[in-house]
N, CA, C, O and CB atoms as a CASP TS submission, in Angstrom:
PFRMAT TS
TARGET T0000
AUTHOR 0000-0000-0000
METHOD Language model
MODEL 1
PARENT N/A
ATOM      1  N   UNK     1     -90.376  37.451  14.287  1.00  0.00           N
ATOM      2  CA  UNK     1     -89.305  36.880  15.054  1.00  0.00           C
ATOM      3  C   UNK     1     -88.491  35.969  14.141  1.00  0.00           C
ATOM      4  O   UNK     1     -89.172  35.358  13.318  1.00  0.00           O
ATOM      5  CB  UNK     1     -89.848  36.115  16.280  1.00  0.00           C
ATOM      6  N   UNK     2     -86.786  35.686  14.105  1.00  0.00           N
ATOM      7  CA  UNK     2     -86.065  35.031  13.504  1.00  0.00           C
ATOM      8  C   UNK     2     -86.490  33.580  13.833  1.00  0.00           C
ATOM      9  O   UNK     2     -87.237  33.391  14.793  1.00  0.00           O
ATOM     10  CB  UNK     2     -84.792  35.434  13.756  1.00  0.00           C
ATOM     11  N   UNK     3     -86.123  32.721  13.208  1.00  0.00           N
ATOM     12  CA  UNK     3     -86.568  31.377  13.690  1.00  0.00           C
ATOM     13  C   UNK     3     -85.524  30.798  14.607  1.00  0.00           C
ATOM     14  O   UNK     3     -84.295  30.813  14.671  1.00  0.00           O
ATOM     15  CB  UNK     3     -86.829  30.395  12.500  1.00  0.00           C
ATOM     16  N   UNK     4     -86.299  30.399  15.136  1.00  0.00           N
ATOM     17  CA  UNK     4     -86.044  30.279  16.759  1.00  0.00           C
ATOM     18  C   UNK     4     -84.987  28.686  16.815  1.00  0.00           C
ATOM     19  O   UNK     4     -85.596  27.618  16.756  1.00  0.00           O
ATOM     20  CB  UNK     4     -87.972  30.081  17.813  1.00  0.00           C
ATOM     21  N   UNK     5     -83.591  28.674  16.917  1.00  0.00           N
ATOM     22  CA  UNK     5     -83.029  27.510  16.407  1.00  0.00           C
ATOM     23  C   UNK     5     -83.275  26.647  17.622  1.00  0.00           C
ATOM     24  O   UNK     5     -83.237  25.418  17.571  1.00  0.00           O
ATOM     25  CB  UNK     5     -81.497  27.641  15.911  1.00  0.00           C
ATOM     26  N   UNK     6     -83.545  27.382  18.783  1.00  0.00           N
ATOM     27  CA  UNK     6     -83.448  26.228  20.401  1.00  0.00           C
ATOM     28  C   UNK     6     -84.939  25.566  20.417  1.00  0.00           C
ATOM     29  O   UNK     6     -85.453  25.135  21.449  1.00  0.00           O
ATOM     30  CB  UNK     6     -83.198  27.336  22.352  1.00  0.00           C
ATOM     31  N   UNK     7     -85.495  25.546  19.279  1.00  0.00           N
ATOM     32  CA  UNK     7     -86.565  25.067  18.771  1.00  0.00           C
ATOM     33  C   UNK     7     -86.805  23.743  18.728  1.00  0.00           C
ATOM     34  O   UNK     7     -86.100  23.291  17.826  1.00  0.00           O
ATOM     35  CB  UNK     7     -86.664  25.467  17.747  1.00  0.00           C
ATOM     36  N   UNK     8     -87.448  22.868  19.246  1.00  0.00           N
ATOM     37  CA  UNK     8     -87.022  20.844  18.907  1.00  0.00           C
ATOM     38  C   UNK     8     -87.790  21.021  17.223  1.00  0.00           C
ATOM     39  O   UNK     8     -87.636  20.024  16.518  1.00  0.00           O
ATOM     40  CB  UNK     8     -88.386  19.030  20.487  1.00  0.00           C
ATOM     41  N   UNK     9     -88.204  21.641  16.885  1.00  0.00           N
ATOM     42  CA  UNK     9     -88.711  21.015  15.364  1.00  0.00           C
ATOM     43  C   UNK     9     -87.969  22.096  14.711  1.00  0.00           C
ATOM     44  O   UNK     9     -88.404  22.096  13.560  1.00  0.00           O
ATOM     45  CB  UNK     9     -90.596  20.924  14.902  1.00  0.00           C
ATOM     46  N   UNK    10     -87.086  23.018  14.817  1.00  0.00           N
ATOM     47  CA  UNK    10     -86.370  23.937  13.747  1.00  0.00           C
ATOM     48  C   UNK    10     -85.083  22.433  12.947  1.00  0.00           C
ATOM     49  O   UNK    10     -84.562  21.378  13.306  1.00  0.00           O
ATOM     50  CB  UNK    10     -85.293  25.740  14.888  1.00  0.00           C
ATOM     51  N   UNK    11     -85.127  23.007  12.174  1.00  0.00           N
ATOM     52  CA  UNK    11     -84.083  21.762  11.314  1.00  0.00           C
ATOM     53  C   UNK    11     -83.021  22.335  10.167  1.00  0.00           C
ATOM     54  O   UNK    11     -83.480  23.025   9.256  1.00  0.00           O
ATOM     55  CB  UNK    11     -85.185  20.578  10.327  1.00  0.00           C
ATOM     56  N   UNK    12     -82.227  22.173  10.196  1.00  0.00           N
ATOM     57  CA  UNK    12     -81.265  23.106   9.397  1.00  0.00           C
ATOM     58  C   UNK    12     -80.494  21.570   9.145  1.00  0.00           C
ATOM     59  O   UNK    12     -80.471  20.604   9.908  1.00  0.00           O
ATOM     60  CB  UNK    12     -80.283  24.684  10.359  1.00  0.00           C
ATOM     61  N   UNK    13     -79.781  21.756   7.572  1.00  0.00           N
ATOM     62  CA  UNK    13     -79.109  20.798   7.039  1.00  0.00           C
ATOM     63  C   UNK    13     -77.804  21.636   5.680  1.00  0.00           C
ATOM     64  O   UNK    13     -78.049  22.232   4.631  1.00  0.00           O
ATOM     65  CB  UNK    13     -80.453  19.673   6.415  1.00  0.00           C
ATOM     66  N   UNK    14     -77.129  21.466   6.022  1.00  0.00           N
ATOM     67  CA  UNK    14     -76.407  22.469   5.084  1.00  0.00           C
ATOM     68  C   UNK    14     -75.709  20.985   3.884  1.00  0.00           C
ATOM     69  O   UNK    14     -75.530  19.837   4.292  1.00  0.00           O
ATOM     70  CB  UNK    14     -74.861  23.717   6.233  1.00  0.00           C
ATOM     71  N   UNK    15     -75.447  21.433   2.494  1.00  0.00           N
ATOM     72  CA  UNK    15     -75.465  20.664   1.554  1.00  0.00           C
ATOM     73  C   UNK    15     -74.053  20.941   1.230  1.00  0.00           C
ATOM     74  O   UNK    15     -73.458  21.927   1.666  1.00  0.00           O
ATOM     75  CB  UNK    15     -76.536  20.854   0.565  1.00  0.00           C
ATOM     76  N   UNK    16     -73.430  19.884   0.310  1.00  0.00           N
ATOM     77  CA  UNK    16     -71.619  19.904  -0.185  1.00  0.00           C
ATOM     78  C   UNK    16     -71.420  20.787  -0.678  1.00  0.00           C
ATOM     79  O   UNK    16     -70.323  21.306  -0.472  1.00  0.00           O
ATOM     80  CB  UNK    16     -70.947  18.976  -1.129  1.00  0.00           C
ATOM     81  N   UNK    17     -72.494  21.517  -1.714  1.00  0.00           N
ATOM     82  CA  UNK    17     -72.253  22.345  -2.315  1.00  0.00           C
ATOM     83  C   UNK    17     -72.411  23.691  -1.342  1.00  0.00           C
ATOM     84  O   UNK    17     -72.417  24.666  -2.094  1.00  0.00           O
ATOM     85  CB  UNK    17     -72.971  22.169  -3.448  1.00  0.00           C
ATOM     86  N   UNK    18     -72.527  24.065  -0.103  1.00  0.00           N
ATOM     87  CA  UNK    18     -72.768  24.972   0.435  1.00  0.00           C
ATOM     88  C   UNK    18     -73.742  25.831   0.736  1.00  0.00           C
ATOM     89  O   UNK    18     -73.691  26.898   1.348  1.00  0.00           O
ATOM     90  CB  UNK    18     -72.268  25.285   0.183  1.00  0.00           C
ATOM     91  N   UNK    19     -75.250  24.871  -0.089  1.00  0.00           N
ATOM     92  CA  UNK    19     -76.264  25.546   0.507  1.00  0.00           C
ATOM     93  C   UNK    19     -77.142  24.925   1.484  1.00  0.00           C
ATOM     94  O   UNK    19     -77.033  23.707   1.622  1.00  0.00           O
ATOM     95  CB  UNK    19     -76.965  25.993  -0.394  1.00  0.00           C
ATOM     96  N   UNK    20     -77.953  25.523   2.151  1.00  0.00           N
ATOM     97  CA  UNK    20     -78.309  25.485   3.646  1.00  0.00           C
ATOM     98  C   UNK    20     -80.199  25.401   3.648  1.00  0.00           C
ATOM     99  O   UNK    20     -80.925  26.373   3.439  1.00  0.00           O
ATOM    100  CB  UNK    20     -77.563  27.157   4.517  1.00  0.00           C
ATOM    101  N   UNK    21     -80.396  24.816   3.769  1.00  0.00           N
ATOM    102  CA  UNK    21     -82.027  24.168   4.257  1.00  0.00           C
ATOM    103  C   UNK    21     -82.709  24.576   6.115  1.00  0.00           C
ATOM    104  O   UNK    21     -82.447  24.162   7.244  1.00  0.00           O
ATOM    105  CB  UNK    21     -81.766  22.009   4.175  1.00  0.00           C
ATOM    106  N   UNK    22     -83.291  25.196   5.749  1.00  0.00           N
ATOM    107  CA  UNK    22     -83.585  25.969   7.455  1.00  0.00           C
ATOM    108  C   UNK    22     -85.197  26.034   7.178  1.00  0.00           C
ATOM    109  O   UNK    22     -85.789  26.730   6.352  1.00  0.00           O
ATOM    110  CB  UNK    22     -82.690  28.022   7.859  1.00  0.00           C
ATOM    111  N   UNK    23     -85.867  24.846   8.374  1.00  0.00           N
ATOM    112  CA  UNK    23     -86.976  24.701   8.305  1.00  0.00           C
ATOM    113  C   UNK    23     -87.643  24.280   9.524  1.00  0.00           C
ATOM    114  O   UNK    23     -86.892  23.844  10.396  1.00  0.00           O
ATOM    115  CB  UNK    23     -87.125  24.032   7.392  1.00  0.00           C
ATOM    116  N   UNK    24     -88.974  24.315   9.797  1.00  0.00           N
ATOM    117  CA  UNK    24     -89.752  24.256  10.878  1.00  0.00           C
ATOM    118  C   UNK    24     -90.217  22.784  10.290  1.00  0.00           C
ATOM    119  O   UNK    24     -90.665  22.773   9.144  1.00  0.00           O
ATOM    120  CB  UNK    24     -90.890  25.577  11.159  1.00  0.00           C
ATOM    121  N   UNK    25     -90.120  21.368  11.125  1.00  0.00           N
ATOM    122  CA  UNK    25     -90.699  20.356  10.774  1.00  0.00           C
ATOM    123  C   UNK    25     -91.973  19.909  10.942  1.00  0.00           C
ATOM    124  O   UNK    25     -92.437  18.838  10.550  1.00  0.00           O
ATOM    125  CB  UNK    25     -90.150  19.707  11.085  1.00  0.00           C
ATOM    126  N   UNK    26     -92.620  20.945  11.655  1.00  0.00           N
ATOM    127  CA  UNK    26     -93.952  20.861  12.059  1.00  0.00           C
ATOM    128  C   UNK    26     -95.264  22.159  10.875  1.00  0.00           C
ATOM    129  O   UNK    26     -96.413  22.531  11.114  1.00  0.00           O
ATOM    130  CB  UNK    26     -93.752  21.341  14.000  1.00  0.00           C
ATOM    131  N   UNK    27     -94.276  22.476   9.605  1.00  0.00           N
ATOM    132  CA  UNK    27     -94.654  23.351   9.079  1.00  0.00           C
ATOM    133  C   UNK    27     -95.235  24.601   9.516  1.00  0.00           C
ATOM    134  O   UNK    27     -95.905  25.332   8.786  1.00  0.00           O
ATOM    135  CB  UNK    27     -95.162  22.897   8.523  1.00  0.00           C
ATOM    136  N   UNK    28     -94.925  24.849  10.871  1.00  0.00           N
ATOM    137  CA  UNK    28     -95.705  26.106  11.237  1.00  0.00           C
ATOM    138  C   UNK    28     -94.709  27.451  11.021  1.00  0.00           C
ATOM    139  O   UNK    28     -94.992  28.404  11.748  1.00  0.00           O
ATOM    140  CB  UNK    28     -96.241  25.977  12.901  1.00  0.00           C
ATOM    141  N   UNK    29     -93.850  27.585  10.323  1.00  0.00           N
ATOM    142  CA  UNK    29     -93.271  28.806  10.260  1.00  0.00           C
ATOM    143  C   UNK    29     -93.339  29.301   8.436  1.00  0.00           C
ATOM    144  O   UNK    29     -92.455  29.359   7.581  1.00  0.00           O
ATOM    145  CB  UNK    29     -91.626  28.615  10.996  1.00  0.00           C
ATOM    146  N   UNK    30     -94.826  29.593   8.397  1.00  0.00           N
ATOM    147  CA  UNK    30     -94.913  29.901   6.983  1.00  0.00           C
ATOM    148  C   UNK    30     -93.880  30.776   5.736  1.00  0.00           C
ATOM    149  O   UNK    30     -93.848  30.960   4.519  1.00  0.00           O
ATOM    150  CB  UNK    30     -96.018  30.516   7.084  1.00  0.00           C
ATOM    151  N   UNK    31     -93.130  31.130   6.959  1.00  0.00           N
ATOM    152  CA  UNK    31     -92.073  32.202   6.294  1.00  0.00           C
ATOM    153  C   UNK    31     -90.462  31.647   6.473  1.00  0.00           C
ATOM    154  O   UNK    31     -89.376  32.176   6.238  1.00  0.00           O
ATOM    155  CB  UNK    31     -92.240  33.845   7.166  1.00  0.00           C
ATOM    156  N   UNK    32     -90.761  30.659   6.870  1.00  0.00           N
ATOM    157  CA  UNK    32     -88.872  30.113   7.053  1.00  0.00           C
ATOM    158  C   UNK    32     -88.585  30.156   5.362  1.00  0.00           C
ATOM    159  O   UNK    32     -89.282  29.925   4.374  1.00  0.00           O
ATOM    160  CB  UNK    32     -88.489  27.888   7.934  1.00  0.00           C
ATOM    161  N   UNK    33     -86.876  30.670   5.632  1.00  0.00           N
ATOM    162  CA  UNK    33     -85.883  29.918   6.905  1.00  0.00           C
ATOM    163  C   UNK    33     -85.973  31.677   7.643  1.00  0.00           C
ATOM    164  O   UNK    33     -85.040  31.931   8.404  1.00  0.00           O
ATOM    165  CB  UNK    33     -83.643  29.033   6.252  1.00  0.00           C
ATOM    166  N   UNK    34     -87.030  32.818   7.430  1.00  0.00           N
ATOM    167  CA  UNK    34     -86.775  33.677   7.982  1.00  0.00           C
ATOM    168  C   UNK    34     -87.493  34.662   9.379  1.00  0.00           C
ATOM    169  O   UNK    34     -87.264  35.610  10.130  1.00  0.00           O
ATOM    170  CB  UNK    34     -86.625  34.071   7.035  1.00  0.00           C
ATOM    171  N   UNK    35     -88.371  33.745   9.077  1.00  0.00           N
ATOM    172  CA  UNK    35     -89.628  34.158  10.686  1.00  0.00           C
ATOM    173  C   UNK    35     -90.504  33.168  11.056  1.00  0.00           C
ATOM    174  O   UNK    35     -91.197  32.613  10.203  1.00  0.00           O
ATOM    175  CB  UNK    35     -90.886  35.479  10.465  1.00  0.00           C
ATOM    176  N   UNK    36     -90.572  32.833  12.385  1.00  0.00           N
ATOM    177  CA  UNK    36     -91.383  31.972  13.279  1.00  0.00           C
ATOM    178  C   UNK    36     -92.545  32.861  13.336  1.00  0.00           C
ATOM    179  O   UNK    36     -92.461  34.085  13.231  1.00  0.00           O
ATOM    180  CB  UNK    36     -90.724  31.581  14.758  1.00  0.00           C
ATOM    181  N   UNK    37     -93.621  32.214  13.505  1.00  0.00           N
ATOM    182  CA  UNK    37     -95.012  33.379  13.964  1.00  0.00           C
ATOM    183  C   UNK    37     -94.419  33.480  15.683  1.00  0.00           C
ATOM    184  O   UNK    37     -94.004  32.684  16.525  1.00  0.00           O
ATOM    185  CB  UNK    37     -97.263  32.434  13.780  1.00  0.00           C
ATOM    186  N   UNK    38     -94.635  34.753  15.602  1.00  0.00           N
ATOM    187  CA  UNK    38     -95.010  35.396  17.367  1.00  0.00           C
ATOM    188  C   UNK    38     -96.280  35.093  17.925  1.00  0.00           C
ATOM    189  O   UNK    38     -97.132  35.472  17.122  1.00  0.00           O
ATOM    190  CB  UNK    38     -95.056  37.110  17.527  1.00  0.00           C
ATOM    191  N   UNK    39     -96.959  34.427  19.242  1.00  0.00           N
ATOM    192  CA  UNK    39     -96.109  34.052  19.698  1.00  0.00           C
ATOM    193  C   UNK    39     -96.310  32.211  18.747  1.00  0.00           C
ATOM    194  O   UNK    39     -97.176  32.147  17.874  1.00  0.00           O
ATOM    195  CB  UNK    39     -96.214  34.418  21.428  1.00  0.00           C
ATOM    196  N   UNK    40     -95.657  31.232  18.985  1.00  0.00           N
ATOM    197  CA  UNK    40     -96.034  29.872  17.728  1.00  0.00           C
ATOM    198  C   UNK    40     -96.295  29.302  19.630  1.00  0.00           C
ATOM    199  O   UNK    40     -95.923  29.456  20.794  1.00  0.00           O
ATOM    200  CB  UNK    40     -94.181  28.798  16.067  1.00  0.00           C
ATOM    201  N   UNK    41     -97.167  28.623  18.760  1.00  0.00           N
ATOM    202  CA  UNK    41     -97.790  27.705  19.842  1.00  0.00           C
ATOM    203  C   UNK    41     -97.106  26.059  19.683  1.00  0.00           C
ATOM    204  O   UNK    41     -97.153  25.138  20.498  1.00  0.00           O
ATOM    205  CB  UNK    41     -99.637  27.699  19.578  1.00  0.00           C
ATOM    206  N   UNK    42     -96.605  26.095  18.604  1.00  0.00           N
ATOM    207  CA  UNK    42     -95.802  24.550  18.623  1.00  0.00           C
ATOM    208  C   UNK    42     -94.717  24.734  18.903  1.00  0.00           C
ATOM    209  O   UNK    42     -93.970  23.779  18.688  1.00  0.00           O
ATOM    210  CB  UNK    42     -95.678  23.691  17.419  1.00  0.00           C
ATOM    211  N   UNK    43     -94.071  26.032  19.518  1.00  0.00           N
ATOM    212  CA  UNK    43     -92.582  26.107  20.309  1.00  0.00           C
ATOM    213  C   UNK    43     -92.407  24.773  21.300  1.00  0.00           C
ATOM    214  O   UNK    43     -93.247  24.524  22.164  1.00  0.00           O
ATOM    215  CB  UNK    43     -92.489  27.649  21.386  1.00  0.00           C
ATOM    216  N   UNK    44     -91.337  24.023  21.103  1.00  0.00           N
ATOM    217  CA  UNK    44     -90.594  23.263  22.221  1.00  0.00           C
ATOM    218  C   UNK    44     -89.529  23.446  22.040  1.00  0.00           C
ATOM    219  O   UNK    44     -88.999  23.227  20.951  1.00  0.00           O
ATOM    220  CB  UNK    44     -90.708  21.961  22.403  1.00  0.00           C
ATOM    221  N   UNK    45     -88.699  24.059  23.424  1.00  0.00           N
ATOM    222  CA  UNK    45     -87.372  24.051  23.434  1.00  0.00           C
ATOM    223  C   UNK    45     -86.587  22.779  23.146  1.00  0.00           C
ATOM    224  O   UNK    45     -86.987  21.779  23.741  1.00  0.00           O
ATOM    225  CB  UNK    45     -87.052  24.505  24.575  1.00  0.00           C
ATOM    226  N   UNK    46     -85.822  22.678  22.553  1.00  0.00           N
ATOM    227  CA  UNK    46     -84.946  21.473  22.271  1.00  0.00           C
ATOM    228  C   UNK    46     -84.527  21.190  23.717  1.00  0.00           C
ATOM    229  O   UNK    46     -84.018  22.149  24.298  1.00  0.00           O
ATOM    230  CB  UNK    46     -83.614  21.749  21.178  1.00  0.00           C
ATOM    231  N   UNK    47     -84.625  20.263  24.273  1.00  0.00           N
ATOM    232  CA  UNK    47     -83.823  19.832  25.206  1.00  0.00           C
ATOM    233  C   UNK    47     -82.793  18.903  25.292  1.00  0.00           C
ATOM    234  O   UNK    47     -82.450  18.696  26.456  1.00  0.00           O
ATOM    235  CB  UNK    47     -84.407  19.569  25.866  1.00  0.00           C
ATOM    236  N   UNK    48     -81.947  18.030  24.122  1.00  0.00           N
ATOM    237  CA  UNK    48     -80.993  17.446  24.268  1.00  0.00           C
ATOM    238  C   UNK    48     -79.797  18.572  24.070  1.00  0.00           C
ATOM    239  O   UNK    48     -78.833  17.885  23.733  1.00  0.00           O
ATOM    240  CB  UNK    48     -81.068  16.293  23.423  1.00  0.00           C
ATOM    241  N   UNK    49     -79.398  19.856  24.106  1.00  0.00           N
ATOM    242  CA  UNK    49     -78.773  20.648  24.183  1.00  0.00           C
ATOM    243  C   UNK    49     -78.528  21.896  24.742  1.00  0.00           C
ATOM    244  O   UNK    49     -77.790  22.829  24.424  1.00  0.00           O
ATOM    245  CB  UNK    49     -78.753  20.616  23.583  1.00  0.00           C
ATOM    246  N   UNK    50     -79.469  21.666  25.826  1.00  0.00           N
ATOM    247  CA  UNK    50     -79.684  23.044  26.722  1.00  0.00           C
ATOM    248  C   UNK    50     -78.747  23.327  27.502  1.00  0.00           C
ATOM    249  O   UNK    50     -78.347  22.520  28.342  1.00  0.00           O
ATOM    250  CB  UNK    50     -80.794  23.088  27.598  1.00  0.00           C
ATOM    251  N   UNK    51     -78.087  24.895  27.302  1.00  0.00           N
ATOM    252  CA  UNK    51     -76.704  24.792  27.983  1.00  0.00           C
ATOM    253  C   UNK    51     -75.758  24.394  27.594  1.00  0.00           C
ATOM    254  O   UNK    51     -74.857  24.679  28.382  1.00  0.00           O
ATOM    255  CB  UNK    51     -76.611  24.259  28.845  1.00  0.00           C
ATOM    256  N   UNK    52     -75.317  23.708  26.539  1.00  0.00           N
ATOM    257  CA  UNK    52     -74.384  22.877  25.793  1.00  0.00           C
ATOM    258  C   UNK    52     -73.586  24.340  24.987  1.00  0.00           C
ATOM    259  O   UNK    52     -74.240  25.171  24.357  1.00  0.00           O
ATOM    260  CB  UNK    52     -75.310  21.523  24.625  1.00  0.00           C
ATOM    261  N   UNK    53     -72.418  24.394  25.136  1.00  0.00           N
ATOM    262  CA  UNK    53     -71.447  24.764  24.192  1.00  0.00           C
ATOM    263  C   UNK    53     -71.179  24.058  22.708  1.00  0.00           C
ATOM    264  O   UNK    53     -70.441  23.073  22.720  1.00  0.00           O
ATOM    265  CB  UNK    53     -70.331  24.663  24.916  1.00  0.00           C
ATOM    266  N   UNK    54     -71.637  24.420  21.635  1.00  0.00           N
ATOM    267  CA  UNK    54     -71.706  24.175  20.460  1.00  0.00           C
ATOM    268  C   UNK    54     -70.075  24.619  19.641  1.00  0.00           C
ATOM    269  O   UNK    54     -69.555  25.706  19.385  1.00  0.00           O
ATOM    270  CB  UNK    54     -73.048  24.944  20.019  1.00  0.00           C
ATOM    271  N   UNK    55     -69.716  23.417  19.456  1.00  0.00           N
ATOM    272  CA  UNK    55     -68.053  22.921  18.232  1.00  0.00           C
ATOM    273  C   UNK    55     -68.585  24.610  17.056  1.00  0.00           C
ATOM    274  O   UNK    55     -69.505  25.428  17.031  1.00  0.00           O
ATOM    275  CB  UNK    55     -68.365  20.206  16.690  1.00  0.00           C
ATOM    276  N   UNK    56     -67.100  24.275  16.154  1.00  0.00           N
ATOM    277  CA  UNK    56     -67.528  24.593  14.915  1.00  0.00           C
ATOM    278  C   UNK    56     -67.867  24.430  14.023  1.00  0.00           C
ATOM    279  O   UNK    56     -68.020  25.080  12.988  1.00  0.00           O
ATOM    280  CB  UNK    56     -67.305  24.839  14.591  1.00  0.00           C
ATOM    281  N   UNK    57     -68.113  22.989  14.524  1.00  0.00           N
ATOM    282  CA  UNK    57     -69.685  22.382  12.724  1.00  0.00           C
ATOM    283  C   UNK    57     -70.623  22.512  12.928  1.00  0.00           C
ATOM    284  O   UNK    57     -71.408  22.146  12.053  1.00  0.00           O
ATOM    285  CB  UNK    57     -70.134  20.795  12.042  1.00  0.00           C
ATOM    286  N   UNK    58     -71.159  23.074  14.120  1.00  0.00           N
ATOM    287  CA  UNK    58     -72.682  23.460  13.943  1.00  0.00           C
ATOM    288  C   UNK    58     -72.804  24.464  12.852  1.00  0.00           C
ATOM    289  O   UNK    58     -71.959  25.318  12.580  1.00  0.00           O
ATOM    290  CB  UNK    58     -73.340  24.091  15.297  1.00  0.00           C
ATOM    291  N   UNK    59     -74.228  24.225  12.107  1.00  0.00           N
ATOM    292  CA  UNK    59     -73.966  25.529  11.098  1.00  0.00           C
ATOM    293  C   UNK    59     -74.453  26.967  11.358  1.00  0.00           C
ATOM    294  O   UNK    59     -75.098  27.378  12.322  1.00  0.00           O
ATOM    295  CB  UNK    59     -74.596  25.245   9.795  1.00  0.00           C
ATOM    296  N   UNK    60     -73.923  27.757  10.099  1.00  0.00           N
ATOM    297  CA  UNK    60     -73.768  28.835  10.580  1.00  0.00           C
ATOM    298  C   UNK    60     -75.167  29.488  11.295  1.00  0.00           C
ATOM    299  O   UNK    60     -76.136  28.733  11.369  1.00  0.00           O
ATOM    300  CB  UNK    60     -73.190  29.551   9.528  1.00  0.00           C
ATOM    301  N   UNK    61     -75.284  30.720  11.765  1.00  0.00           N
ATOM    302  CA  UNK    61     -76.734  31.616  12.789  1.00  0.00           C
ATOM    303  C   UNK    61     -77.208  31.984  11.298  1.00  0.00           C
ATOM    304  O   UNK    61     -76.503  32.286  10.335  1.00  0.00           O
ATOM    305  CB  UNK    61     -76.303  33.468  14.240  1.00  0.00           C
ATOM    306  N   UNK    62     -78.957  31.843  11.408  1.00  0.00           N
ATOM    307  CA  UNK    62     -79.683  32.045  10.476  1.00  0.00           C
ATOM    308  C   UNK    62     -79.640  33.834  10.322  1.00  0.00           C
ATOM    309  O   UNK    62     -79.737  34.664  11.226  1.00  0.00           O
ATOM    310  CB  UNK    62     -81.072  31.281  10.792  1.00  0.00           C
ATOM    311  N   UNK    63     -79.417  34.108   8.485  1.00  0.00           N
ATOM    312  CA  UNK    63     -79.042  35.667   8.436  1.00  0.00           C
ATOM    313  C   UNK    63     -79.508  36.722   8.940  1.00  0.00           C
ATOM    314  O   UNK    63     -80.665  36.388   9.197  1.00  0.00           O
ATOM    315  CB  UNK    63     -79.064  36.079   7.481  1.00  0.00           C
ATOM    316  N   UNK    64     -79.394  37.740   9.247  1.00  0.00           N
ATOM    317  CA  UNK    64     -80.479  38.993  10.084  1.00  0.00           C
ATOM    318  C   UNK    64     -81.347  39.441   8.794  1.00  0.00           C
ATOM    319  O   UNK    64     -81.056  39.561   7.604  1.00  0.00           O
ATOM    320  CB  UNK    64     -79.467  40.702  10.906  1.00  0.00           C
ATOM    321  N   UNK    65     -82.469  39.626   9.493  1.00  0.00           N
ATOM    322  CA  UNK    65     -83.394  40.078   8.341  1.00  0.00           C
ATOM    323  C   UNK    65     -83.226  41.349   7.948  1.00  0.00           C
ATOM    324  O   UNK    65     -82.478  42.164   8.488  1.00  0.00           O
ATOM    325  CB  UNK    65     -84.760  39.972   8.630  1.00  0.00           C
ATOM    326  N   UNK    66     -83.927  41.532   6.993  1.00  0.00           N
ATOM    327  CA  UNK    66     -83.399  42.716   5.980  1.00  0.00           C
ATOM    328  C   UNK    66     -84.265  43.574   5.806  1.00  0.00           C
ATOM    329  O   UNK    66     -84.041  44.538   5.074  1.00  0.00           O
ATOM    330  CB  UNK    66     -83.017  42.360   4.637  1.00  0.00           C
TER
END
């Protein structure tokens, strides 16, 4: 599974120079920034944004896997 951004511990930080940091803060996604384990037992939905329409500085959707 892609990593799951409605995640409360997914964390993404993008840098001046244009590169991008996509990580699980609870270290459980041994494979970020490109797969969550199925099913992760430390899933919590983020809830200060549920439903929220997201601007255009949020950064960009993590890439499709390959």
């Amino acid at each position: 599974m892609p990593m799951r951004t409605e995640c409360k511990h997914y964390e993404s930080r993008t840098y001046a120079n244009g590169d991008a940091v996509r990580k699980c803060n609870v270290d459980n996604a041994p494979d970020a920034p490109w797969r969550c384990p199925e099913p992760c037992d430390k899933f919590e939905r983020r809830l200060a944004d549920v439903a929220w329409v997201h601007g255009s500085a949020v950064p960009p959707p993590t890439p499709p896997e390959v």
